[in-house]
C-alpha positions, 0 to 999 in steps of 0.5 A: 115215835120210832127213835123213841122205839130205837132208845129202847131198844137200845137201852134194853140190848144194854141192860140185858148185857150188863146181866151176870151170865149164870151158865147155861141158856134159860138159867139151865146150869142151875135149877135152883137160881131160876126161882130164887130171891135174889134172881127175882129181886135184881134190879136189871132183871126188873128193868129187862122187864120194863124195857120189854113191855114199853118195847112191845107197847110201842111196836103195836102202836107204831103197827097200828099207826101205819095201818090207819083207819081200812075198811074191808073191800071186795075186789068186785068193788074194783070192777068198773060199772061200765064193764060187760059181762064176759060172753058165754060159751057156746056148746061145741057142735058135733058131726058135719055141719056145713060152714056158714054162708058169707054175710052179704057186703062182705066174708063172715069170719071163718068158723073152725071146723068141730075136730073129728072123733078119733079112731083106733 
């Protein structure tokens, strides 16, 4: 498929060459040539055409191709099931309170004191 995609685009780049430059960009020299028979009838501007629309064609099947068949997912559906959830915060304590009492067999962590309120 896609050196069939690079044959034409190929031969479209060689069409559109071949093409009689007529002066200024988008048929801008002469207002008249853009909707004239003959500028209507020529046969490389048909082929551009044609070249164009199998070029097209071909990318959206060439992009559809890759993508293949995909469901739409969440990320939740990445977490594992056997995953906790994380622990809530507690509330920040205000004012003194004493420092917890060692567990027995061992020291408890050490809890940081709450920061005191600043003063001006």
């Amino acid at each position: 498929m896609l050196i069939i995609h690079v044959g034409v685009t190929a031969a479209m780049i060689v069409v559109i060459l071949l093409q009689r430059s007529e002066g200024g960009g988008l048929g801008m020299g002469r207002t008249d040539a853009l909707f004239s028979v003959r500028g209507q009838a020529n046969i490389l501007s048909r082929m551009t055409a044609i070249f164009a629309g199998i070029f097209f064609f071909l990318s959206l099947v060439m992009a559809w191709s890759v993508g293949g068949p995909t469901r739409s997912t969440s990320i939740m559906d990445t977490i594992p099931a056997g995953t906790n959830a994380p622990a809530v915060p507690t509330a920040p304590t205000t004012g003194n309170t004493a420092p917890a009492a060692p567990a027995p067999g061992g020291t408890a962590p050490s809890v940081p004191a709450a920061p005191s309120a600043p003063n001006r």
